[in-house]
N, CA, C and O atoms as CSV, one atom per row, in Angstrom:
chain,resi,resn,atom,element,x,y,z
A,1,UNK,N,N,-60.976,31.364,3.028
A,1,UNK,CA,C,-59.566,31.591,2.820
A,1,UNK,C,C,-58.982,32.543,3.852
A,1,UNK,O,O,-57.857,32.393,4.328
A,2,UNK,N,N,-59.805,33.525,4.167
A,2,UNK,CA,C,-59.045,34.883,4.914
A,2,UNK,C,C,-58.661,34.030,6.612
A,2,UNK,O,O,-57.686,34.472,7.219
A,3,UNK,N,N,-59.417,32.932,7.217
A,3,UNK,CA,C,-58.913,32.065,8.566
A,3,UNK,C,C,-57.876,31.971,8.522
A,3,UNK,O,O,-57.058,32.478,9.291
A,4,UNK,N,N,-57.613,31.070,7.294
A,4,UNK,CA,C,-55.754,30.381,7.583
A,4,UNK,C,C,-54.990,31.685,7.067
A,4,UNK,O,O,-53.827,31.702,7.471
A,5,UNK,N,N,-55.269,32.554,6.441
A,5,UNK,CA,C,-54.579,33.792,5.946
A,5,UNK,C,C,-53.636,34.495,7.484
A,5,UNK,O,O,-52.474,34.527,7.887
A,6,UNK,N,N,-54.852,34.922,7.885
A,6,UNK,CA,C,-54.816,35.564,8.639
A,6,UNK,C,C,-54.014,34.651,10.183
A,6,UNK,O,O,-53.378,35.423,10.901
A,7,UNK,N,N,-54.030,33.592,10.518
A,7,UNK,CA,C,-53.800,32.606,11.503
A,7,UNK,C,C,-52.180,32.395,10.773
A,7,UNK,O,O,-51.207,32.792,11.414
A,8,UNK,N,N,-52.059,31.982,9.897
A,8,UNK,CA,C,-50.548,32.008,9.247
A,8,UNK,C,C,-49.827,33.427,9.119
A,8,UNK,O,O,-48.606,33.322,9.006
A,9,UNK,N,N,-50.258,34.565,9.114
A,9,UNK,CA,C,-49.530,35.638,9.222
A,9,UNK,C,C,-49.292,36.189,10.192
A,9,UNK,O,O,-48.304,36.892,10.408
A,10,UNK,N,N,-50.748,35.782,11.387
A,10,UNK,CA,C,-50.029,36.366,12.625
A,10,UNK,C,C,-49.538,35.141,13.416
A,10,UNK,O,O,-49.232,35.532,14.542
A,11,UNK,N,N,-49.365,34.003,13.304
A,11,UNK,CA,C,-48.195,32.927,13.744
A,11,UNK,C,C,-46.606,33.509,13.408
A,11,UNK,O,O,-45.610,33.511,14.131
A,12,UNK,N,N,-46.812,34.028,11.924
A,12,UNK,CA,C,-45.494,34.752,11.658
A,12,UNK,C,C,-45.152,35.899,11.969
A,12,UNK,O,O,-44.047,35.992,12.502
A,13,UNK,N,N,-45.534,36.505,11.867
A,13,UNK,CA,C,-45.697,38.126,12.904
A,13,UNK,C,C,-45.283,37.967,14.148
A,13,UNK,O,O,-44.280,38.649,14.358
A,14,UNK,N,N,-45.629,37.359,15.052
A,14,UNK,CA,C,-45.530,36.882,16.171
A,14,UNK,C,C,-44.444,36.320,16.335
A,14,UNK,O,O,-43.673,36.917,17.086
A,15,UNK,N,N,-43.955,35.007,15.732
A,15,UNK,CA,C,-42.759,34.766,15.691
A,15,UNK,C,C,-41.329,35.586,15.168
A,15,UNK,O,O,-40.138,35.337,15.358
A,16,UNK,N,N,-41.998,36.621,14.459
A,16,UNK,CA,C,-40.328,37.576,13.688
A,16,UNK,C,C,-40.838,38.324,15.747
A,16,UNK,O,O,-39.996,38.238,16.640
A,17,UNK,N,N,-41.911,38.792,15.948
A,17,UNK,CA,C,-41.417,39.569,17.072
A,17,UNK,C,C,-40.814,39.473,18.222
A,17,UNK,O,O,-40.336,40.308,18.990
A,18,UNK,N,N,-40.956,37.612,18.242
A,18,UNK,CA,C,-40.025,37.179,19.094
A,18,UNK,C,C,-38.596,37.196,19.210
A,18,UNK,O,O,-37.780,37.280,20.128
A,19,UNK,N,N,-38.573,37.066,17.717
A,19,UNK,CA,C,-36.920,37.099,17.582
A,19,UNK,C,C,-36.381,38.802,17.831
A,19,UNK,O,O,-35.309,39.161,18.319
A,20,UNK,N,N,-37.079,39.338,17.515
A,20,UNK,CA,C,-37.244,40.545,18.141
A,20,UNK,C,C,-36.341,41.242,19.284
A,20,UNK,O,O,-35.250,41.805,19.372
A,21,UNK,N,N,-37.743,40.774,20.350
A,21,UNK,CA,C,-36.935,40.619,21.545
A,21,UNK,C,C,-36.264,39.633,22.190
A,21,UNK,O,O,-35.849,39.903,23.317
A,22,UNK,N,N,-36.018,38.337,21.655
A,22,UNK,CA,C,-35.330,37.410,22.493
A,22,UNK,C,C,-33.780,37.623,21.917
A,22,UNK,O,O,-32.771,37.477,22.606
A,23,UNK,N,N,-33.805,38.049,20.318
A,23,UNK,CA,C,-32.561,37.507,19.891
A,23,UNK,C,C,-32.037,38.463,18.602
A,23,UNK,O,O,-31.312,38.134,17.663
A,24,UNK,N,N,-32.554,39.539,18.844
A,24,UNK,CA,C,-32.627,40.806,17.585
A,24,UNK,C,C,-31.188,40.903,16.651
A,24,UNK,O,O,-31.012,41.303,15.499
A,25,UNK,N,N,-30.364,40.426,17.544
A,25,UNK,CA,C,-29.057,40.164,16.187
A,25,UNK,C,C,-29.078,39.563,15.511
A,25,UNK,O,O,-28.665,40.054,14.460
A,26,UNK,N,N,-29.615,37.745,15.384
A,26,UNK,CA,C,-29.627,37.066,15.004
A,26,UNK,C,C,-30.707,37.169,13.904
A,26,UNK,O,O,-30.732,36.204,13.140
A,27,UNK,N,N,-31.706,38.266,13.649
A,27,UNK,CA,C,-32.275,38.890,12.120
A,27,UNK,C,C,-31.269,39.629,11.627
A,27,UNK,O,O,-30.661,39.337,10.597
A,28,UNK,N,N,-30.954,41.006,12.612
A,28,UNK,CA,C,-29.762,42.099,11.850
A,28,UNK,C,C,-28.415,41.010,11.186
A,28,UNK,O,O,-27.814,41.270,10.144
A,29,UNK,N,N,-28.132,39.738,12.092
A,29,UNK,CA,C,-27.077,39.215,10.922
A,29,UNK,C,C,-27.264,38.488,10.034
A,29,UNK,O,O,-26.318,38.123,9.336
A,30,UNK,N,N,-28.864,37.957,9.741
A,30,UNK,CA,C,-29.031,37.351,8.570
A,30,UNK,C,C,-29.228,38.654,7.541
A,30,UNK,O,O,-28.636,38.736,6.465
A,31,UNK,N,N,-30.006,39.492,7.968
A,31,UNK,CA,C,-30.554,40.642,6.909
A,31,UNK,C,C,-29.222,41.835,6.177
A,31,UNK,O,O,-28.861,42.078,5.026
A,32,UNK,N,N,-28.809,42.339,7.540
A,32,UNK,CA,C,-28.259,43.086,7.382
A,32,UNK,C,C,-26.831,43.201,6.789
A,32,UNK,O,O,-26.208,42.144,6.885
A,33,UNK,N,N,-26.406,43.843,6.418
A,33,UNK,CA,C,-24.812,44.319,5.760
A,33,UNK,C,C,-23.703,44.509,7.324
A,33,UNK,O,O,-22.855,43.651,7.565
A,34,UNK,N,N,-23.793,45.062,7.738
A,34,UNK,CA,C,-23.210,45.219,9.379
A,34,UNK,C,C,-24.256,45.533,10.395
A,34,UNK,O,O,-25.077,46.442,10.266
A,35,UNK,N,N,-24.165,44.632,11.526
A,35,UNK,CA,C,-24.472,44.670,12.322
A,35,UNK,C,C,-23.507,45.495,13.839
A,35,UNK,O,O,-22.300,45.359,14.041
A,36,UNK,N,N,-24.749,46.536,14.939
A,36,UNK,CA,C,-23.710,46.863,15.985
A,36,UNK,C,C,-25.017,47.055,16.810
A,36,UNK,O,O,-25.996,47.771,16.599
A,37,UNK,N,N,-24.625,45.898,18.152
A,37,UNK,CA,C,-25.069,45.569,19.233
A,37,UNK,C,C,-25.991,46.276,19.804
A,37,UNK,O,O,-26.922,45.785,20.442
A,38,UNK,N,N,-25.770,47.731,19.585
A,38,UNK,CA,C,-26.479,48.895,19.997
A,38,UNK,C,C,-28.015,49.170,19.248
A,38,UNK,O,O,-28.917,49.939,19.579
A,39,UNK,N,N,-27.921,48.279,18.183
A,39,UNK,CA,C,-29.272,48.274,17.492
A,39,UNK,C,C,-30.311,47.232,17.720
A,39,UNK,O,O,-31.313,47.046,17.030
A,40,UNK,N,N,-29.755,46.258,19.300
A,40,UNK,CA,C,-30.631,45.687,19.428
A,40,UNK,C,C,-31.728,46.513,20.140
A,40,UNK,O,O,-32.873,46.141,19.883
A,41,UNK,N,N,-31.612,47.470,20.910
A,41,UNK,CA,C,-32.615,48.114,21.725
A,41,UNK,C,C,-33.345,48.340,20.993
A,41,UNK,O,O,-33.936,47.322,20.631
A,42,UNK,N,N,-33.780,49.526,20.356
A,42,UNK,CA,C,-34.321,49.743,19.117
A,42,UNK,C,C,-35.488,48.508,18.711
A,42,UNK,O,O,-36.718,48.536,18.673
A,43,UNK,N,N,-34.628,47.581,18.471
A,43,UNK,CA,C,-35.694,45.996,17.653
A,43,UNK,C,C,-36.504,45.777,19.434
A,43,UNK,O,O,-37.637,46.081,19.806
A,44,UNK,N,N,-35.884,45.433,19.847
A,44,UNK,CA,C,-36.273,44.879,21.886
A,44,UNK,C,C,-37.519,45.797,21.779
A,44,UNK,O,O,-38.659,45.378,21.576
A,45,UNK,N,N,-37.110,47.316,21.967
A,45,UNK,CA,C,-38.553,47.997,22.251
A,45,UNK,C,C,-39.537,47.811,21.042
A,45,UNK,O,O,-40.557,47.324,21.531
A,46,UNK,N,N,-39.671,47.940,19.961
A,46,UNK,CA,C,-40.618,47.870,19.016
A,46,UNK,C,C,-41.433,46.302,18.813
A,46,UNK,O,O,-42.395,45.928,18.141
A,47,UNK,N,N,-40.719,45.802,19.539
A,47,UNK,CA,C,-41.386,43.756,19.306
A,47,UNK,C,C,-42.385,43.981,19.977
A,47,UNK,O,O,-43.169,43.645,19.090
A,48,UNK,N,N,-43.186,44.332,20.984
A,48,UNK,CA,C,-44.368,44.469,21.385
A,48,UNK,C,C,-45.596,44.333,20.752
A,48,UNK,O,O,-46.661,43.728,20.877
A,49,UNK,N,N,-44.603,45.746,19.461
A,49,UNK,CA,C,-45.892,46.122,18.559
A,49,UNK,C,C,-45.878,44.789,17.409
A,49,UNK,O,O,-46.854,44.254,16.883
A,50,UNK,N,N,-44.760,44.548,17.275
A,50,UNK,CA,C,-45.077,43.815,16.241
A,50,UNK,C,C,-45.947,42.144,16.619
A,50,UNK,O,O,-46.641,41.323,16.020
A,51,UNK,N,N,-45.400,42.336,17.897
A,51,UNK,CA,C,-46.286,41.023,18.880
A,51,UNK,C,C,-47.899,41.534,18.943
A,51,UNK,O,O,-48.790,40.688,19.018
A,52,UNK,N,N,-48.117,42.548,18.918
A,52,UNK,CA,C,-49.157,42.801,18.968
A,52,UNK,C,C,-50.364,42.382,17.936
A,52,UNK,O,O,-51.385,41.697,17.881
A,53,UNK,N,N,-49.611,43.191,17.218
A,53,UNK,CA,C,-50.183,43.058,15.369
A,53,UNK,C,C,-50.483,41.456,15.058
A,53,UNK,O,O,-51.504,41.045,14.508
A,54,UNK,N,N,-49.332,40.602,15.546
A,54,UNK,CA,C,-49.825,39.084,15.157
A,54,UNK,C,C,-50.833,38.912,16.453
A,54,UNK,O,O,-51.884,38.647,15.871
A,55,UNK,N,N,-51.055,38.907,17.470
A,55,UNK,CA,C,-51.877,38.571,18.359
A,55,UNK,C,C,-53.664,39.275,17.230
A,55,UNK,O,O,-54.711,38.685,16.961
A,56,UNK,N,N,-53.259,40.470,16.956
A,56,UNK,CA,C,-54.328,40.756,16.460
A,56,UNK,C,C,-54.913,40.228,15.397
A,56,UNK,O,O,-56.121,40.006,15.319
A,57,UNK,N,N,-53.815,39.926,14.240
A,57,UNK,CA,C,-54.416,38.992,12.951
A,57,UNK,C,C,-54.803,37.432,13.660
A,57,UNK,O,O,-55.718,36.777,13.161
A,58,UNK,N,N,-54.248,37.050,14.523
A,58,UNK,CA,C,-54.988,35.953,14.942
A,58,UNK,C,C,-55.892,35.422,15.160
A,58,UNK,O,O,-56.325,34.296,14.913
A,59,UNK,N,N,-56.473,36.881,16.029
A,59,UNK,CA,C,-57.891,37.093,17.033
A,59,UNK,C,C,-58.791,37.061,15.577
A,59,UNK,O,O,-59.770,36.381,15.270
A,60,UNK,N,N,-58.123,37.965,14.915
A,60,UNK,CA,C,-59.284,38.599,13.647
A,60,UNK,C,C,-59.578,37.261,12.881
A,60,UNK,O,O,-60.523,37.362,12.100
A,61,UNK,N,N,-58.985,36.047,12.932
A,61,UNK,CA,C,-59.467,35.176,11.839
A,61,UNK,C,C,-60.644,34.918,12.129
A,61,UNK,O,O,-61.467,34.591,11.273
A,62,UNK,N,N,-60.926,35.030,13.444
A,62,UNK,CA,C,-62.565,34.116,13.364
A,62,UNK,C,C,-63.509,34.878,14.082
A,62,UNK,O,O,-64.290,34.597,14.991
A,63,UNK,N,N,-63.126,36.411,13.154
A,63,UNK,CA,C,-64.758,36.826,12.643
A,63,UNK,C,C,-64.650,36.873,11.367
A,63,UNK,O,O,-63.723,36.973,10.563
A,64,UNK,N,N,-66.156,36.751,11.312
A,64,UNK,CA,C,-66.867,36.901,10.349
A,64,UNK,C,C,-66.535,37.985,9.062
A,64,UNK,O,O,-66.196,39.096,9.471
A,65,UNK,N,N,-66.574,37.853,7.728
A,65,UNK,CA,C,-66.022,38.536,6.645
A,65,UNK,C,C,-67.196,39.490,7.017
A,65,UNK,O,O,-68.336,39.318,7.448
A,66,UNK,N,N,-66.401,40.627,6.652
A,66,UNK,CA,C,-67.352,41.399,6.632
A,66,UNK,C,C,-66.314,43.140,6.204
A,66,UNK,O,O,-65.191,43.073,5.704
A,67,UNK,N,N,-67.104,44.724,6.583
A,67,UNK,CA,C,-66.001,45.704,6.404
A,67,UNK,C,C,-64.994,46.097,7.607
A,67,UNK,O,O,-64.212,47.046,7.552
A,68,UNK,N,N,-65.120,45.334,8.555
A,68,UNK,CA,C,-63.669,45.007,9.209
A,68,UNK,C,C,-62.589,44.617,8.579
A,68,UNK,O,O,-61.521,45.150,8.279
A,69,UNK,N,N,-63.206,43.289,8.394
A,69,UNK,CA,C,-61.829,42.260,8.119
A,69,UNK,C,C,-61.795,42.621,6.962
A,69,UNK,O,O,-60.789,41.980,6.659
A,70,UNK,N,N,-62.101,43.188,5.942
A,70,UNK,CA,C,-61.736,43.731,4.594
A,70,UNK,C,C,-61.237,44.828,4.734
A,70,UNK,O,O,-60.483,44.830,3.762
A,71,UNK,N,N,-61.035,46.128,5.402
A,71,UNK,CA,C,-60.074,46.564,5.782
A,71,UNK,C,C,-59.114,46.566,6.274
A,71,UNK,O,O,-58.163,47.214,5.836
A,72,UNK,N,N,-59.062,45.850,7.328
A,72,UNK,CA,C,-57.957,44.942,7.491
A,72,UNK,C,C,-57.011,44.448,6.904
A,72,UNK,O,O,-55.841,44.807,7.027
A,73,UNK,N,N,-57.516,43.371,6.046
A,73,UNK,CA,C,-56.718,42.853,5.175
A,73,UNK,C,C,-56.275,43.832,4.028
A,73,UNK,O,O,-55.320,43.462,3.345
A,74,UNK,N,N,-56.843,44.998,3.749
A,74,UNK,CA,C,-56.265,46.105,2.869
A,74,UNK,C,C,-54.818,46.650,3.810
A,74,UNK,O,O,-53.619,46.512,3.571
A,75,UNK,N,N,-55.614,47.371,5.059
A,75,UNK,CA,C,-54.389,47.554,5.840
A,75,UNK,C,C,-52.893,46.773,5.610
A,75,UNK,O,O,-51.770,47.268,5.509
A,76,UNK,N,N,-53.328,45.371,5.570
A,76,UNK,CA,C,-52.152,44.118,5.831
A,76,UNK,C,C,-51.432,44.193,4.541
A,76,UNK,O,O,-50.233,44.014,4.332
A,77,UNK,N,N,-52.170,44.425,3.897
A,77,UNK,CA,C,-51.596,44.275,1.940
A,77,UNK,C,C,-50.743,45.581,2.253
A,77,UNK,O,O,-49.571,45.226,2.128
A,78,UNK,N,N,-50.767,46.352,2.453
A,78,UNK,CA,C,-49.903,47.564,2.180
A,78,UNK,C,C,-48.889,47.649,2.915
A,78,UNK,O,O,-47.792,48.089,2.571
A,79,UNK,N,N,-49.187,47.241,3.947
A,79,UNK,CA,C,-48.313,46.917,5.159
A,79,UNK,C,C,-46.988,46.223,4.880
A,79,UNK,O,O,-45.856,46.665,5.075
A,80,UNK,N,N,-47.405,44.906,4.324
A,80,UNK,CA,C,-46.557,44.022,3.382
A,80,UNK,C,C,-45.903,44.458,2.841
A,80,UNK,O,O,-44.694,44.396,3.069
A,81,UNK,N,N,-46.605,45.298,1.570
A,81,UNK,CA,C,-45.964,46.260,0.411
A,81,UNK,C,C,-44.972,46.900,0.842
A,81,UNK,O,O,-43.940,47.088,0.200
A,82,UNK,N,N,-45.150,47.210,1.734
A,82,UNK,CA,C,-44.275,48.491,2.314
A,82,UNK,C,C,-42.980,48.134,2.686
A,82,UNK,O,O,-41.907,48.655,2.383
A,83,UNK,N,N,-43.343,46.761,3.683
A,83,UNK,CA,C,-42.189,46.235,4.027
A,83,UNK,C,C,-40.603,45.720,2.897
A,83,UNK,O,O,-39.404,45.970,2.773
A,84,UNK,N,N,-41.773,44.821,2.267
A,84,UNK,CA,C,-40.848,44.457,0.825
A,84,UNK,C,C,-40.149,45.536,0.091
A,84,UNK,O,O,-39.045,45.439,-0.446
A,85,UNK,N,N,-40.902,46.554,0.130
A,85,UNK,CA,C,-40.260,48.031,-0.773
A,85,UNK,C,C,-39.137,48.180,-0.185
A,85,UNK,O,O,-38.112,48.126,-0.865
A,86,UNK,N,N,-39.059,48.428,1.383
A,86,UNK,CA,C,-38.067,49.062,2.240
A,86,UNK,C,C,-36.518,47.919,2.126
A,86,UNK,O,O,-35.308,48.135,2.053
A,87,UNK,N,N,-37.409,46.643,2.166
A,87,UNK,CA,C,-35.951,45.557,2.114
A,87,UNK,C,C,-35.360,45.448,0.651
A,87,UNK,O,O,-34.189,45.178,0.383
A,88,UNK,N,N,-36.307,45.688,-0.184
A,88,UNK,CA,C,-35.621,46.311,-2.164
A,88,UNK,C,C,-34.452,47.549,-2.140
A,88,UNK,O,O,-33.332,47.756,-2.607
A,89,UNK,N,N,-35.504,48.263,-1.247
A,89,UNK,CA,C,-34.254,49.561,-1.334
A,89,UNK,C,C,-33.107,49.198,-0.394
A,89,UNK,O,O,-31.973,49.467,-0.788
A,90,UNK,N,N,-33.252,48.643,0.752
A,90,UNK,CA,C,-31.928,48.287,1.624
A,90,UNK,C,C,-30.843,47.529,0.501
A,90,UNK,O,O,-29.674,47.681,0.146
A,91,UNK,N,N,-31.901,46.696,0.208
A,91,UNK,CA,C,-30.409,45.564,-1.106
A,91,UNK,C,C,-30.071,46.433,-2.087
A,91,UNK,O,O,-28.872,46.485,-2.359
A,92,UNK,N,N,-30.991,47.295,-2.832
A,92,UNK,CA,C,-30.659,48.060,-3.814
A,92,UNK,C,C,-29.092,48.925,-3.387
A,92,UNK,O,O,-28.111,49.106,-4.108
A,93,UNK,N,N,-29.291,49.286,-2.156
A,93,UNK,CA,C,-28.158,50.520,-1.423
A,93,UNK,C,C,-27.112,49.954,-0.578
A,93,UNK,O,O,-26.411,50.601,0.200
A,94,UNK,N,N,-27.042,48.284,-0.857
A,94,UNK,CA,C,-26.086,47.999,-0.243
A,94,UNK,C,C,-26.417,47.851,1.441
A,94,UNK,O,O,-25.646,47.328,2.246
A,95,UNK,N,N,-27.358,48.266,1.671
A,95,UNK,CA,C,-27.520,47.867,3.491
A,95,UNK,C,C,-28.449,46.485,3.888
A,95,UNK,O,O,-28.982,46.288,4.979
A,96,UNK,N,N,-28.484,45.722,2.875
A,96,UNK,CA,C,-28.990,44.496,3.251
A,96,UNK,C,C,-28.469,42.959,2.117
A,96,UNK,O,O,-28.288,42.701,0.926
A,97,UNK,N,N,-28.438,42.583,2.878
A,97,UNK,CA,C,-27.639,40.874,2.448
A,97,UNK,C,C,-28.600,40.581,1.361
A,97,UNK,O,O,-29.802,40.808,1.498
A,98,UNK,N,N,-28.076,40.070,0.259
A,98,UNK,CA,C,-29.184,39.215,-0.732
A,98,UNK,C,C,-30.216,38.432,0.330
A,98,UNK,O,O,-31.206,38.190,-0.360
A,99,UNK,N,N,-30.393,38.052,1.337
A,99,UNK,CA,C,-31.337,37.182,1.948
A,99,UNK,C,C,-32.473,37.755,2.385
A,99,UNK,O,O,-33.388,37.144,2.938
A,100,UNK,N,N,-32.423,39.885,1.958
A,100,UNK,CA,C,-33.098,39.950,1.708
A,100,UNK,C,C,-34.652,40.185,0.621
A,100,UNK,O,O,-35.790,40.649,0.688
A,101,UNK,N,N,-33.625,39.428,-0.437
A,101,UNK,CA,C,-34.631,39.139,-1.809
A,101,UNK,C,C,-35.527,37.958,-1.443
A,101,UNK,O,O,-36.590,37.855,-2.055
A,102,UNK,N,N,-35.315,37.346,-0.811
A,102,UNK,CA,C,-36.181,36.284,-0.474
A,102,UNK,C,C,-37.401,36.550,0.358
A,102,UNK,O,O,-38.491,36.096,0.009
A,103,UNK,N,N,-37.199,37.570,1.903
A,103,UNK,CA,C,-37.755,37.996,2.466
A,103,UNK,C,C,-39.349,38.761,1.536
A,103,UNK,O,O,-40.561,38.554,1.597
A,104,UNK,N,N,-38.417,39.712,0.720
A,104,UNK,CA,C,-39.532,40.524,-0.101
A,104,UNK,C,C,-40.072,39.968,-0.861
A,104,UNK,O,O,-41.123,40.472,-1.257
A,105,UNK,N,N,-39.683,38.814,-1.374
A,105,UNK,CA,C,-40.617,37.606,-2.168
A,105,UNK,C,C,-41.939,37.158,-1.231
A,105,UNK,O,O,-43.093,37.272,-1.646
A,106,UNK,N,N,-41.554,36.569,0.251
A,106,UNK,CA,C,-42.484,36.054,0.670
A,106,UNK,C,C,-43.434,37.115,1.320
A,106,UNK,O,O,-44.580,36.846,1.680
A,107,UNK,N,N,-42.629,38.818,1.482
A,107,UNK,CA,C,-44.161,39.398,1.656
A,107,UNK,C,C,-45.083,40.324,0.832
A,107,UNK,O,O,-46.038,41.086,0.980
A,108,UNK,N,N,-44.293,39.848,-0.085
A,108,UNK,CA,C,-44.857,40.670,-1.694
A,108,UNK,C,C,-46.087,39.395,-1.790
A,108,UNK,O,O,-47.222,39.868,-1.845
A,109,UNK,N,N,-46.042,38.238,-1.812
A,109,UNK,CA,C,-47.186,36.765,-2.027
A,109,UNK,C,C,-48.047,37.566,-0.717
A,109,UNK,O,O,-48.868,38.458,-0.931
A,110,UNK,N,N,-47.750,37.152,0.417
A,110,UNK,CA,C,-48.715,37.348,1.547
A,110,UNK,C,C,-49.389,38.847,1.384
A,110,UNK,O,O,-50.590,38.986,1.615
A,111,UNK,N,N,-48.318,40.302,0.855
A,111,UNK,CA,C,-49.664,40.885,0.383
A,111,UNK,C,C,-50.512,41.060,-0.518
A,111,UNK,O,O,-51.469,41.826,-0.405
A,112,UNK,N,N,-50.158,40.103,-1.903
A,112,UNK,CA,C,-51.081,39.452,-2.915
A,112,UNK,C,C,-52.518,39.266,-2.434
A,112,UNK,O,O,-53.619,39.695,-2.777
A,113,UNK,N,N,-51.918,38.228,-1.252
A,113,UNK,CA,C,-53.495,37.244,-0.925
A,113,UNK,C,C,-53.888,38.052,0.022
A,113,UNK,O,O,-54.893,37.574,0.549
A,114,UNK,N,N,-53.552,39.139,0.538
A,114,UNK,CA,C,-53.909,40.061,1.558
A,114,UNK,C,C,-55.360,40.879,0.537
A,114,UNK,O,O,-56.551,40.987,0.828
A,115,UNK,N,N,-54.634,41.304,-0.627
A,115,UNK,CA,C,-55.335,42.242,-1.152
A,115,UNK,C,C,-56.880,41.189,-2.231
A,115,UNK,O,O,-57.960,41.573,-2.681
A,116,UNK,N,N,-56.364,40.197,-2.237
A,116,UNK,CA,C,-57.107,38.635,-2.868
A,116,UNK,C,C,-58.176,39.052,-2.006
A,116,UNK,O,O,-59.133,39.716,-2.402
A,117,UNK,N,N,-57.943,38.499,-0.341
A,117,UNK,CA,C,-58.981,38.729,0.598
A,117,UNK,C,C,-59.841,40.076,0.580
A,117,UNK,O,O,-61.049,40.041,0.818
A,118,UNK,N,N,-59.113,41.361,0.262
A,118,UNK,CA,C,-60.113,42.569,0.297
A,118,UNK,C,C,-60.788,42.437,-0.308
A,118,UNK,O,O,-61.933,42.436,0.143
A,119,UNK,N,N,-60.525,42.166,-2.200
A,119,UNK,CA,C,-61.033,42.307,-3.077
A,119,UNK,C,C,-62.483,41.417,-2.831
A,119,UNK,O,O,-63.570,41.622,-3.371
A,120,UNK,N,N,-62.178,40.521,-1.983
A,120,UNK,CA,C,-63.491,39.389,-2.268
A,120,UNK,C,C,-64.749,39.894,-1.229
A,120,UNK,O,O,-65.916,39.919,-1.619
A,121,UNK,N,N,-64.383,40.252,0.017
A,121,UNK,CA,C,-64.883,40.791,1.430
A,121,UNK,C,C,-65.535,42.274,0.447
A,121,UNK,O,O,-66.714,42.619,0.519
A,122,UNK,N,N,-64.715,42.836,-0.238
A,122,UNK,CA,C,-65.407,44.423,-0.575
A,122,UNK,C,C,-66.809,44.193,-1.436
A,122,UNK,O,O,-67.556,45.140,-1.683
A,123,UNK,N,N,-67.137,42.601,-1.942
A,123,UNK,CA,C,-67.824,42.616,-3.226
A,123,UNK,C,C,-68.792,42.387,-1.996
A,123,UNK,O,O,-69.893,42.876,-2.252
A,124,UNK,N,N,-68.748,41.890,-0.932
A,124,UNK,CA,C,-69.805,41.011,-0.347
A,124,UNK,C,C,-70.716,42.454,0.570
A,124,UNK,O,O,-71.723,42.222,1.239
């Protein structure tokens, strides 16, 4: 399970970091409450990392389970968590569009099966 886990999250990772840097308004105006131009820099410089991070869950699918990739995938679960928390409180406070309830849906699941994968890798 943790291959396609991991190969589907950093395909997506990779792709939000593109939008990133190719086109960083075009998230701030789906997500956000107001958008101002000046906040694309900001997204531009940080896509690297987030390009990074999917290059890395990629690489990581095909090793072997083991206490890497089960940390890892703990790492990723919280990571997730975190994210979803931050886009709850943006909608909660008015600084993010209902579109982002959907967002925190799909990475509240991905860090489900994030933490699915630890749990199974920690027994082994």
């Amino acid at each position: 399970m943790h291959r396609w886990l991991f190969l589907a999250t950093g395909g997506f990772v990779v792709l939000i970091g593109l939008v990133l840097l190719v086109a960083p308004q075009s998230y701030f105006q789906l997500y956000a409450t107001q958008y101002d131009p000046g906040m694309d820099f900001p997204a531009r410089r940080f896509s690297p990392a987030v390009l990074a991070l999917g290059v890395v869950l990629i690489v990581a699918r095909a090793l072997e389970a083991g206490r890497f990739l089960a940390t890892l995938s703990l790492i990723c679960a919280l990571a997730f968590l975190g994210v979803a928390a931050t886009g709850l409180h943006a909608w909660s406070t008015d600084i993010a569009r209902p579109a982002i309830l959907g967002a925190a849906v799909i990475e509240a699941v991905i860090a489900a099966l994030f933490i699915g994968v630890w749990l199974r890798m920690r027994k082994d």
